[in-house]
C-alpha positions as CSV (number, residue, x, y, z in Angstrom):
1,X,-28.4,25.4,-11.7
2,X,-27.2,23.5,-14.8
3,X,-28.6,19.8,-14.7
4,X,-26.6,17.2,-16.7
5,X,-28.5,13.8,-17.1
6,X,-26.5,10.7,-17.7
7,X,-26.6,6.5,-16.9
8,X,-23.7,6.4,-14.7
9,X,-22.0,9.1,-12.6
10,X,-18.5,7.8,-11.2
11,X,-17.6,10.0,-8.2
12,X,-13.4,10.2,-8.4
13,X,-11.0,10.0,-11.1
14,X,-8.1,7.8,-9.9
15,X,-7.1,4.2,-10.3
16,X,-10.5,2.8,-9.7
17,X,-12.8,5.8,-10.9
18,X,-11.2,5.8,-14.5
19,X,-11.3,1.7,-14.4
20,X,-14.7,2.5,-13.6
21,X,-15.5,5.0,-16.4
22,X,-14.1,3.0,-18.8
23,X,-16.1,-0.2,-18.5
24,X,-19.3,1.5,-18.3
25,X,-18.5,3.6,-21.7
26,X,-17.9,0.1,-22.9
27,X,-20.9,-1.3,-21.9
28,X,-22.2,1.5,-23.9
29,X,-23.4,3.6,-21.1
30,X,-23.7,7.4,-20.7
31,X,-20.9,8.0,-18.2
32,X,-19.9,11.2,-16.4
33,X,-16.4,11.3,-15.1
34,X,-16.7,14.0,-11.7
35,X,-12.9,15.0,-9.7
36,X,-13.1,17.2,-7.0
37,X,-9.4,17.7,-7.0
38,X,-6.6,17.5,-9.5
39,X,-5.7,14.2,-11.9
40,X,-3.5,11.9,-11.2
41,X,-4.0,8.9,-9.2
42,X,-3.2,8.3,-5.2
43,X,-0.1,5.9,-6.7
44,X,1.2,8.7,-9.3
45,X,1.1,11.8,-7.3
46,X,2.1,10.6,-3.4
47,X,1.9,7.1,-3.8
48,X,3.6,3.9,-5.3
49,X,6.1,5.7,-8.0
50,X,7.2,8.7,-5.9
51,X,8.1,6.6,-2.7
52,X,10.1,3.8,-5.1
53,X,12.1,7.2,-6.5
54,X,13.2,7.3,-2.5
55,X,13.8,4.2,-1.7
56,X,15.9,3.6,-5.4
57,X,18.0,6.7,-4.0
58,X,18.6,5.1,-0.7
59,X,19.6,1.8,-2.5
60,X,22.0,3.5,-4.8
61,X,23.6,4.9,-0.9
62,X,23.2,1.7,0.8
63,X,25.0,-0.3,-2.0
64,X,27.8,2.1,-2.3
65,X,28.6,2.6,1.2
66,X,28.5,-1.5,1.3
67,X,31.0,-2.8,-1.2
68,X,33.7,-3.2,0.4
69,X,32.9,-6.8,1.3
70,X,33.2,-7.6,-2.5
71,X,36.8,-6.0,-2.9
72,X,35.3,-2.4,-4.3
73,X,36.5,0.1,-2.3
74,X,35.0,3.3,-2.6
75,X,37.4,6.1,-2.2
76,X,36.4,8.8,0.2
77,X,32.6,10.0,1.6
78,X,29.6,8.8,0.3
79,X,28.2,12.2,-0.1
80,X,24.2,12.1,-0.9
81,X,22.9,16.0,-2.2
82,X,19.6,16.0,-0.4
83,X,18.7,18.9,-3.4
84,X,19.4,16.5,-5.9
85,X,17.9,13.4,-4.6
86,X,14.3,15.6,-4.2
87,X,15.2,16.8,-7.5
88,X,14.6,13.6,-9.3
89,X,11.9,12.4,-7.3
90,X,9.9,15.2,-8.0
91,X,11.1,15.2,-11.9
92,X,10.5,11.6,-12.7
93,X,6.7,11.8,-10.3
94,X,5.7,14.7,-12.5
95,X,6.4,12.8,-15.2
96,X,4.8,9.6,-14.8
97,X,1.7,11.9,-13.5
98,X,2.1,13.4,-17.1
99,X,1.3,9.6,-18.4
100,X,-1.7,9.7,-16.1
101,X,-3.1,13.4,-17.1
102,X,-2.7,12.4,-20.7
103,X,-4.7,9.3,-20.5
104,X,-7.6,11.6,-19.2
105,X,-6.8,14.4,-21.7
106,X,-8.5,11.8,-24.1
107,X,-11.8,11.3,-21.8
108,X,-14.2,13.3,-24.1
109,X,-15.0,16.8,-22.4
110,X,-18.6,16.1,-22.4
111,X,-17.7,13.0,-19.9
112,X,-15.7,15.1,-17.6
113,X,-16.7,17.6,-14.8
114,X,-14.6,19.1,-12.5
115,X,-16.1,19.5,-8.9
116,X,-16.6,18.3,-5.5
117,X,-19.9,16.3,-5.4
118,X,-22.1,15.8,-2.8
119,X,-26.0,13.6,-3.0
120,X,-28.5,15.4,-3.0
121,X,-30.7,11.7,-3.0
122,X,-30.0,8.7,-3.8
123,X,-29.0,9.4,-7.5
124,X,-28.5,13.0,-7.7
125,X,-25.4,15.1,-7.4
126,X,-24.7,18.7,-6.9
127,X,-21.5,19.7,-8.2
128,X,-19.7,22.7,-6.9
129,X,-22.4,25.3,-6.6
130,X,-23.6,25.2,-9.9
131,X,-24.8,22.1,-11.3
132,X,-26.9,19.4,-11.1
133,X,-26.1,16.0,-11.6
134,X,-29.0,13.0,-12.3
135,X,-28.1,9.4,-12.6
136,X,-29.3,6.5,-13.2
137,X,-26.8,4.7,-11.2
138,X,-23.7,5.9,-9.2
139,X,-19.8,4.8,-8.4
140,X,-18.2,6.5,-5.4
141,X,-14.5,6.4,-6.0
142,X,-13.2,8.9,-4.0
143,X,-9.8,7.3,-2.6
144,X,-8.7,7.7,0.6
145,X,-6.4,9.9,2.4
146,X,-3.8,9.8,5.6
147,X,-5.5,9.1,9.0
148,X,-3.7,11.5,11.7
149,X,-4.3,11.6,15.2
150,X,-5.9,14.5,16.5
151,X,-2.7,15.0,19.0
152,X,-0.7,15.3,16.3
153,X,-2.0,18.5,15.1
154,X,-0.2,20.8,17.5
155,X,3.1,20.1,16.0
156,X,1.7,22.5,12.9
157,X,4.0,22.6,9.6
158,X,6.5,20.1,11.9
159,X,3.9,17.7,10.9
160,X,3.4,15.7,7.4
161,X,2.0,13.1,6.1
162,X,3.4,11.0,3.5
163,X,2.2,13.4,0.5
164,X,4.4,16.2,1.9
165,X,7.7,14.3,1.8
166,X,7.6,14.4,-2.2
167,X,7.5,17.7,-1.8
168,X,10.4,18.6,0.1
169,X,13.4,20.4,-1.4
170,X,16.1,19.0,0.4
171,X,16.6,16.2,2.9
172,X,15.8,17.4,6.6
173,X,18.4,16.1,9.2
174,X,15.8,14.1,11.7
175,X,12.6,12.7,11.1
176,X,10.8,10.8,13.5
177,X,8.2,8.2,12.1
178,X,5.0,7.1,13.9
179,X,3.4,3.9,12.3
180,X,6.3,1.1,11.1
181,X,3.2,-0.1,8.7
182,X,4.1,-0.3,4.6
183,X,4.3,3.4,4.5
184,X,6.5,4.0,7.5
185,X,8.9,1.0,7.0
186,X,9.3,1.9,3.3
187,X,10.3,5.8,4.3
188,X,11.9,5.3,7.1
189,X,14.4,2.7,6.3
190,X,14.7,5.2,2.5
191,X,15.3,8.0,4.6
192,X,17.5,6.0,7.3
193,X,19.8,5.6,4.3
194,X,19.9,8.6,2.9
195,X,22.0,9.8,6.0
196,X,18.5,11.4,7.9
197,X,18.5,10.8,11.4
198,X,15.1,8.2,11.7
199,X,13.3,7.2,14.9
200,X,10.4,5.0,14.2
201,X,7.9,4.3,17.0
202,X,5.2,1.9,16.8
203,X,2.2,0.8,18.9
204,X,1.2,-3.0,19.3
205,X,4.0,-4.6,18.2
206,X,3.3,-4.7,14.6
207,X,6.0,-4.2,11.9
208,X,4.2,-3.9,8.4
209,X,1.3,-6.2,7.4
210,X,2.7,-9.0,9.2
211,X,0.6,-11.9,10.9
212,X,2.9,-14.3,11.1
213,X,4.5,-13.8,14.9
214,X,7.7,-15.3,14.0
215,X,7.8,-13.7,10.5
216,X,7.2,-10.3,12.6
217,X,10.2,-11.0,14.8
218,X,12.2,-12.1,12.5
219,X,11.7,-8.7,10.9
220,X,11.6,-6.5,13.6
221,X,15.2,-7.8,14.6
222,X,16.8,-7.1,10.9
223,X,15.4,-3.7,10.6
224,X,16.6,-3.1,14.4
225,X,20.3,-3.6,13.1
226,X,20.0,-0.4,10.3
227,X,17.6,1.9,12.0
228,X,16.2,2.7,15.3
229,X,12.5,0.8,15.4
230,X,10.5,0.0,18.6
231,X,7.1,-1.2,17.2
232,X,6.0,-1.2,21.0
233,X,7.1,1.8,21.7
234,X,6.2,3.9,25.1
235,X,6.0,8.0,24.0
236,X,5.7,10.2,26.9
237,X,5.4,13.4,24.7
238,X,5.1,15.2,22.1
239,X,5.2,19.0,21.5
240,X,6.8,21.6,19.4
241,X,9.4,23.7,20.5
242,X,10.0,26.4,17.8
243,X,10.6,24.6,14.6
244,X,11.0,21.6,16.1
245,X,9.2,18.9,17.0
246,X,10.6,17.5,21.0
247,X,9.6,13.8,21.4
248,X,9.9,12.3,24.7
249,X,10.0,7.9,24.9
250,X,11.4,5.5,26.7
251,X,14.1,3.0,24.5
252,X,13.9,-0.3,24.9
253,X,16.8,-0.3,27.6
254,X,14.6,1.7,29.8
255,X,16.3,5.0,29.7
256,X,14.1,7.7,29.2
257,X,15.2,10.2,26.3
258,X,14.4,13.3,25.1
259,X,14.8,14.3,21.3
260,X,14.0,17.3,18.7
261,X,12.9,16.4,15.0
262,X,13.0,18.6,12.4
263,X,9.6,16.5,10.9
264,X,7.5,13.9,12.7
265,X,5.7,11.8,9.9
266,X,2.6,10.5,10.6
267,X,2.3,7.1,8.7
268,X,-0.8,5.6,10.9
269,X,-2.8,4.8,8.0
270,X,-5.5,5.7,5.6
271,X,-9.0,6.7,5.9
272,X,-11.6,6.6,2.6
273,X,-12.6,9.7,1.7
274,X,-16.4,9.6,2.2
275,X,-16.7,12.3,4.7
276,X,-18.6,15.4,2.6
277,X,-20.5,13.2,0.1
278,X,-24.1,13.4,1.7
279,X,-24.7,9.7,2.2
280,X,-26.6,10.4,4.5
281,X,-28.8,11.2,1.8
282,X,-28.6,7.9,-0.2
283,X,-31.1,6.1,2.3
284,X,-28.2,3.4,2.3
285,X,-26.6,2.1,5.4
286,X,-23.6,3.2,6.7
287,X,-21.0,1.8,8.9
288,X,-19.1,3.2,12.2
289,X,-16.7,5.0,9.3
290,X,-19.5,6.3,7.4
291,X,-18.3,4.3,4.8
292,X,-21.6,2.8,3.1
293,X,-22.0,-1.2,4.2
294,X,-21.6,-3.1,0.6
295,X,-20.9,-6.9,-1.0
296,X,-17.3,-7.1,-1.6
297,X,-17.9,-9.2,-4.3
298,X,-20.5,-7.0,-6.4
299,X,-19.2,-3.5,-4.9
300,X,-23.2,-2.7,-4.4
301,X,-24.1,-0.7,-1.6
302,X,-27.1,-2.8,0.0
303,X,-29.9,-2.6,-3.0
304,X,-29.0,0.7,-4.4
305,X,-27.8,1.3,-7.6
306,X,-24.3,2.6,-5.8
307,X,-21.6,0.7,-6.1
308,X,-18.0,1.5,-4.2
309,X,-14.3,0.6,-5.2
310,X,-10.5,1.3,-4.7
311,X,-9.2,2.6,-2.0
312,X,-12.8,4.2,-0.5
313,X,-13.8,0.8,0.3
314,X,-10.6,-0.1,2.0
315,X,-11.2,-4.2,1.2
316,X,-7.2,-4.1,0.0
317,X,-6.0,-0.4,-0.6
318,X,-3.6,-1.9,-3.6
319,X,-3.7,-0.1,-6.9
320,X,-3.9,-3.4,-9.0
321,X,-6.9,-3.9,-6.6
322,X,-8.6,-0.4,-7.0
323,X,-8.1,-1.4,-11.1
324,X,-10.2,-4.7,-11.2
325,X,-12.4,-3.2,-8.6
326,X,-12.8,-0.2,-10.8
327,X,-13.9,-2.2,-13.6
328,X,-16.4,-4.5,-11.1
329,X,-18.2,-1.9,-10.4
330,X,-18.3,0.1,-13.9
331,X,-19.4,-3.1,-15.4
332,X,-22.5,-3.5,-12.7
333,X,-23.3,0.3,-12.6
334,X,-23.7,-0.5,-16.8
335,X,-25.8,-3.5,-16.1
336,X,-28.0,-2.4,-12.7
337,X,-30.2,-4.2,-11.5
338,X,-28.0,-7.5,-12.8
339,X,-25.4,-7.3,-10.8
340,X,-22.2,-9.8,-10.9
341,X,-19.2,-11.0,-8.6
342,X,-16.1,-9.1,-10.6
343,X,-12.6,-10.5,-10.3
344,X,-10.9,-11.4,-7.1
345,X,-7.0,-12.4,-8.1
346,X,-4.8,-14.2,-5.0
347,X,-4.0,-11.6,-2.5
348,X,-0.8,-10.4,-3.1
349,X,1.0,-7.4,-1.3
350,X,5.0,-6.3,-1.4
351,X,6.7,-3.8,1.0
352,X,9.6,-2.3,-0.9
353,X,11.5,-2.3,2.4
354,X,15.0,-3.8,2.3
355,X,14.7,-7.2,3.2
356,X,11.3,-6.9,1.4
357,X,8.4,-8.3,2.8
358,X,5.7,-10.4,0.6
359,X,2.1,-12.2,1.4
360,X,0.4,-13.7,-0.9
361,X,-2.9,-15.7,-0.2
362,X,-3.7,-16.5,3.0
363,X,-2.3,-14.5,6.0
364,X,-1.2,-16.6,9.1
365,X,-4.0,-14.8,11.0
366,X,-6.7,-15.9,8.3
367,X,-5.7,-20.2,9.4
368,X,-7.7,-22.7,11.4
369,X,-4.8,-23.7,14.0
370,X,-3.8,-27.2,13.2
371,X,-5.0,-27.3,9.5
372,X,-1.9,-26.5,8.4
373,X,1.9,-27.1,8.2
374,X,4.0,-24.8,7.8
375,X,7.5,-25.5,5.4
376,X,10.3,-23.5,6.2
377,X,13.5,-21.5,5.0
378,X,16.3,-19.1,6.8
379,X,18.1,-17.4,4.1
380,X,20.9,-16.8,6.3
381,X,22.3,-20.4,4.2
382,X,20.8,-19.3,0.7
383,X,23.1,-19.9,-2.1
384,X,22.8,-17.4,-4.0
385,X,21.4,-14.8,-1.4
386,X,24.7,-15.2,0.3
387,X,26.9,-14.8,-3.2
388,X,25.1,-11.3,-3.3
389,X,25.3,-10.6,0.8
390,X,21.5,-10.7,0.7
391,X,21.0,-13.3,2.9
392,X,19.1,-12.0,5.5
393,X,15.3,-13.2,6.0
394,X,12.8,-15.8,7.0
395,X,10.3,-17.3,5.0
396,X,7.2,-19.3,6.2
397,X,4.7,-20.8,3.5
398,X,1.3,-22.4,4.4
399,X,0.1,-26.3,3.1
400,X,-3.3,-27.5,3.7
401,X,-2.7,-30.5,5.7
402,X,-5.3,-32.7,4.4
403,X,-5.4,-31.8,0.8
404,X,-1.6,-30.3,0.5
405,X,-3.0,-27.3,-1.1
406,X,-0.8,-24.1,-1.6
407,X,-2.6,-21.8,1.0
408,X,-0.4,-18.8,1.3
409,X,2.7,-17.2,2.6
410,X,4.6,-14.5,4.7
411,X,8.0,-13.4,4.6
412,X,11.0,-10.9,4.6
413,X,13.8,-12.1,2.6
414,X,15.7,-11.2,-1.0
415,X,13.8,-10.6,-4.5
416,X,10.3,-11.0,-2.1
417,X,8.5,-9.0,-5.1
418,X,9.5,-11.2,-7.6
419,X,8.8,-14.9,-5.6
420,X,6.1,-13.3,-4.8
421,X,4.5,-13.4,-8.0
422,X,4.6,-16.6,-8.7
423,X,3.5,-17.4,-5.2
424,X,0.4,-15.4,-6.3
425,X,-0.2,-17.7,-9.7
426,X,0.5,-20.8,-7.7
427,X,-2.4,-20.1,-5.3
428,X,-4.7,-18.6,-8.1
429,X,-4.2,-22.0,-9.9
430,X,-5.2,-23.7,-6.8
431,X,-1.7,-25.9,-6.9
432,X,-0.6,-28.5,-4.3
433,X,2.6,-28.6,-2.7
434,X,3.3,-31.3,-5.1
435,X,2.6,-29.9,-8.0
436,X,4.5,-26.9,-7.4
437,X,7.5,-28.8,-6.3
438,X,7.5,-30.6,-9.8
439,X,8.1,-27.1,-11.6
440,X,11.5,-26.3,-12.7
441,X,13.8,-24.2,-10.5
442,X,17.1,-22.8,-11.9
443,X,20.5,-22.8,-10.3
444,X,21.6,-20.8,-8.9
445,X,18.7,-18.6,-7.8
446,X,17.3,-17.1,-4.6
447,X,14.0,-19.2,-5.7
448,X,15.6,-22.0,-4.7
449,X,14.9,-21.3,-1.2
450,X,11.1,-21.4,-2.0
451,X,12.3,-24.5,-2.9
452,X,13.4,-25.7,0.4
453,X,10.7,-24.3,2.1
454,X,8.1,-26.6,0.2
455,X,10.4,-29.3,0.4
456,X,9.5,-28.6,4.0
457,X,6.0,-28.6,3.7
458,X,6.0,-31.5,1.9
459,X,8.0,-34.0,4.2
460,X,5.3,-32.6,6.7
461,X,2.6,-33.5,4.7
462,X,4.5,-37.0,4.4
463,X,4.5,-37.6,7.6
C-alpha cells in the first residue's frame, strides 16, 4: 500500500468538491483532491447546461410553429431532425465539460488522485486497492445521483434516468415521464415540443417545487393545455413488452388506457451518493439515508473533523449552493477545530419550464398562517406579457404583516428567472414592501407586474 499524508482530503471533484479544494489550498492547507469517476461536474455532464441545450431546441420549435398570431406565417412543416437536435446537445455539453476538465487540468498532479474512497476510520482513506490515504480533516463531496424505484427495474434498457437522455442519438417517438418535479417538467414539456409523444404521471399532486396550492393549480392547468400531466395520477401497470415499455393508468376522465413507450424516464428524484464510503467507520452519526447528521450552517458532521456539501447533503441540490457550500466547508476543514457559519444567500430556485416557475425566500409551506398577506398578480392582463403572447401565469408574493417585510415568493409566469433575481437581492437586503415599491420600474416591462403584486401587498398592509 502507498500512504499519502495530507491536511485535508476532499472526497468528490464536482461543483462543491473543487470549491472545496480551492479554499483549503488558500487557507494554505495540504489538500488532496480524490474522484472516483470522471471530471466534470453533475451540472456539466447531465445536469443544468445539457437539459437548457433541450429545452432551447424545443423553444426554437415552439416559437416557430406559434407565429402566426403575429402575422409570420411559416410556410410548410415544422420539421425537427431528432439526429441533429442530439447533435448539438451533445457538441455544445462536451464542450462546456471541456471548460470544466481544463480548470482541473491546472489542479497540481500531486493534489489529485483518481479513485473510489472508502474510511477506513475516521480520517483515513483507502483509495482503489492500492493506497492509503491519512488526513487530518475530511470533506465528503460526493454528489448525488437519480433515486429509481425498485419496480422500475424490470423495464431494463426501456428505462433511463435523466443522464441517459443526453445521450441519445435521435429523438424516440414516446416517452413516458414519472415525477413532474424540476427535472420531469423541464424534459417533458422539452421533449413535448420536440414532436415526442409525452405522458407525465405524478403522485401527490405536486407539480415542481411548488407549495403554494393555488400557485400549484394554477400551473398544473397551463401545462395541462400543451402536454398530457396528471400529477395524481392512478398507474395500474407497468411492464415491458419487447422493446417497449406497456403502461396501464387511468386519465382523469376515468377511462382506463393502455399504452407502449419507447422510454419511461424516471425523474423521482436524487439520492446523495454516500452509500460505499464506510461511514460506518467514522464513529459519526448517521441518519435513516445514511447520510451523516451535520450543522447546516458549518457543514460539520457532529464533532468530527468531516464536513459535508453540495448535492450529498441535499440541504438545496442547486449548483450556486454546492459552490458556497464548497467553499464553507474548505474553509472550516483549513481551520478545524474553529469552525464558522459560511454563506447562506436568499433561497432562490428557477424551473426552466415554459411558463417558468421561480421561489425565492420563503416557500408558502415555510409561513405561520395569518402572519402574512399575500399581493397578487394574473398575467393573463400583463402589458407587456400580452404584446409578446406570454401572458400566461400567476404570481403570489409574501409581506410580513406586522413589519411589511419582503418574505418570499412563488410563481409561474414570463421572464420568472430574471424577476427572480431581484426578488432574491430584495429579500437578502432584508427590504419592506415599501421600500421595494419606491425602486424604479421601466415601461413597458413584464416587471411591472411584480409591481402590481406589491401594490397588492401593500394596500393589505394598509389596511
Amino acid at each position: 500500500m502507498n500512504q499519502i499524508n495530507t491536511d485535508v482530503a476532499v472526497i468528490g471533484a464536482g461543483t462543491a468538491g473543487l470549491a472545496a479544494y480551492r479554499a483549503a489550498k488558500a487557507a494554505g492547507k495540504r489538500t488532496l483532491l480524490i474522484e472516483g469517476g470522471p471530471y466534470g461536474t453533475t451540472c456539466a455532464r447531465v445536469g443544468c447546461m445539457p437539459s437548457k441545450l433541450l429545452i432551447a431546441a424545443a423553444e426554437a420549435a415552439h416559437a416557430l410553429r406559434h407565429s402566426a398570431p403575429f402575422g409570420v406565417r411559416i410556410a410548410g412543416e415544422v420539421v425537427i431532425d431528432g439526429i441533429a437536435v442530439m447533435e448539438r446537445v451533445k457538441r455544445e455539453r462536451d464542450r462546456f465539460v471541456r471548460f470544466v476538465l481544463r480548470s482541473v487540468e491546472g489542479i497540481p498532479a500531486e493534489d489529485k488522485l483518481t479513485g473510489h474512497a472508502r474510511f477506513i476510520d475516521r480520517t483515513t482513506l483507502q483509495v482503489g486497492g492500492q493506497t492509503v490515504v491519512q488526513a487530518s480533516r475530511v470533506v465528503i463531496a460526493t454528489g448525488s445521483s437519480p433515486a429509481v424505484p425498485t419496480a422500475f427495474l424490470e423495464l431494463g434498457d426501456r428505462l433511463v434516468v435523466n443522464d441517459d437522455v443526453f445521450a441519445w442519438e435521435t429523438l424516440p417517438g414516446r416517452v413516458a415521464v414519472f415525477g413532474p418535479g424540476v427535472i420531469g417538467l423541464e424534459l417533458g414539456q422539452a421533449l413535448a415540443r420536440l414532436g415526442v409523444t409525452v405522458r407525465v404521471f405524478g403522485v401527490g399532486g405536486g407539480v415542481g417545487p411548488l407549495s403554494d396550492p393555488a400557485i400549484r393549480d394554477h400551473a398544473r392547468a397551463l401545462f395541462q393545455q400543451e402536454f398530457h400531466l396528471d400529477p395524481s395520477a392512478e398507474v395500474q401497470h407497468v411492464a415491458r413488452d419487447g422493446n417497449e415499455a406497456v403502461i396501464r393508468y387511468v386519465q382523469r376522465d376515468g377511462q382506463v388506457v393502455t399504452e407502449r413507450f419507447d422510454y419511461v424516464l424516471a425523474a423521482t428524484g436524487r439520492k446523495p451518493n454516500v452509500a460505499g464510503l464506510g461511514l460506518e467507520q467514522t464513529g459519526i452519526a448517521l441518519d435513516g439515508r445514511g447520510v451523516p447528521v451535520f450543522d447546516r450552517e458549518t457543514l460539520q458532521c457532529g464533532n468530527a473533523p468531516i464536513f459535508i456539501a453540495g448535492d450529498a447533503n441535499n440541504i438545496l441540490p442547486l449548483l450556486h449552493e454546492a459552490a458556497d457550500e464548497g467553499k464553507t466547508a474548505g474553509n472550516n476543514a483549513a481551520s478545524y477545530p474553529v469552525v464558522s457559519p459560511g454563506l447562506r444567500r436568499a433561497p432562490l430556485a428557477v424551473v426552466f419550464s415554459d411558463p417558468q416557475i421561480a421561489m425565492v425566500g420563503k416557500r408558502f409551506a415555510e409561513l405561520a398562517p395569518d402572519s402574512f398577506v399575500i399581493g397578487k398578480v394574473d398575467f393573463e392582463d400583463q402589458g407587456r406579457a400580452s404584446v409578446m403572447l406570454k401572458n400566461r401565469g400567476l404570481m403570489h408574493v409574501y409581506a410580513d404583516r406586522a413589519s411589511g417585510a419582503f418574505l418570499g415568493a412563488e410563481w409561474i409566469g414570463p421572464s420568472a428567472e430574471h424577476i427572480a433575481h431581484t426578488l432574491a437581492w430584495a429579500c437578502q437586503m432584508q427590504l419592506t414592501v415599501t421600500q421595494m415599491l419606491e425602486m424604479p420600474f421601466y415601461h413597458p416591462v413584464i416587471e411591472e407586474g411584480l409591481r402590481t403584486a406589491l401594490r397588492d401587498a401593500a394596500g393589505q398592509l394598509a389596511q
